[in-house]
C-alpha positions, 0 to 999 in steps of 0.5 A: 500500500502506498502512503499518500503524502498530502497532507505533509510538512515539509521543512528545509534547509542548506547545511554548509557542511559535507553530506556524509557529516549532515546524514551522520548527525541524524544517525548518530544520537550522541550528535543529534542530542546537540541540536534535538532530542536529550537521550536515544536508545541508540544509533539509527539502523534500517529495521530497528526501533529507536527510542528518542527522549526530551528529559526536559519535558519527560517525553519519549517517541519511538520511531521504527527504522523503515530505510536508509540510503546512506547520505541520502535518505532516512525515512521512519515510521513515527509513533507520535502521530503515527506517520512517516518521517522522511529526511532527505540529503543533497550534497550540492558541493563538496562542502554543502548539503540541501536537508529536506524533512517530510512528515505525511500520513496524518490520520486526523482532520480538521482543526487536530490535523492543523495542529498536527502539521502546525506544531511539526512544521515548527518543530522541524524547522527549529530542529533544522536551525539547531542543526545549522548553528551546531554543525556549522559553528558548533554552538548548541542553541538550545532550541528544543529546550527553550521552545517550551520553557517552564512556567509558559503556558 
């Protein structure tokens, strides 16, 4: 069965960095932990269940590995809204990469399903913006962290 890709969100951004350290940095979650999630059960492997934690929050995902191109695509099945999640790298130069994020498969409708690709939509570009400042200029923003600090309602 082929998973239709309307409604989806899509979030994108250039990386000035190669595609193989780009396409690591979501595998590898002692990397990612630096622009997005606090803790992952371990490295992202085709066929696998992945357990990614927001300790600030006390949230947890679980996403099943469905394919991996290496340096080209990541796609999961994600447990939050039961959808797929497909990450996608273009090496534009030796030294540049184009991520693009695509989440689709939403089963809700109406004003749930705005929030739905409202949050993701806000969620994955500030995902991709953590990315930018830690891979580019090394530097940990906090974004994740500071979306929804406490005592903000």
């Amino acid at each position: 069965m082929k998973t239709e890709k309307t409604p989806r969100v899509e979030a994108q951004m250039l990386i000035r960095k190669p595609v193989a350290t780009v396409f690591q940095a979501f595998i590898d979650p002692e990397i990612t932990k630096n622009f997005w999630f606090t803790k992952a059960s371990g490295k992202l492997e085709e066929g696998s269940s992945v357990t990614w934690e927001w300790e600030m929050y006390q949230v947890s995902s679980t996403v099943f590995v469905k394919e991996i191109l290496a340096n080209k695509k990541i796609s999961v099945d994600w447990d939050q809204y039961s959808t797929v999640v497909d990450f996608e790298f273009e090496a534009l130069s030796d030294e540049t990469t184009y991520v693009t994020i695509q989440q689709y498969g939403f089963r809700t409708t109406g004003d749930e399903l705005l929030t739905e690709i409202n949050n993701a939509s806000g969620g994955f570009t500030t995902v991709l913006d953590g990315l930018k400042a830690y891979l580019e200029h090394g530097i940990n923003l906090n974004l994740i962290a500071d979306k929804f600090p406490k005592g903000v309602k």
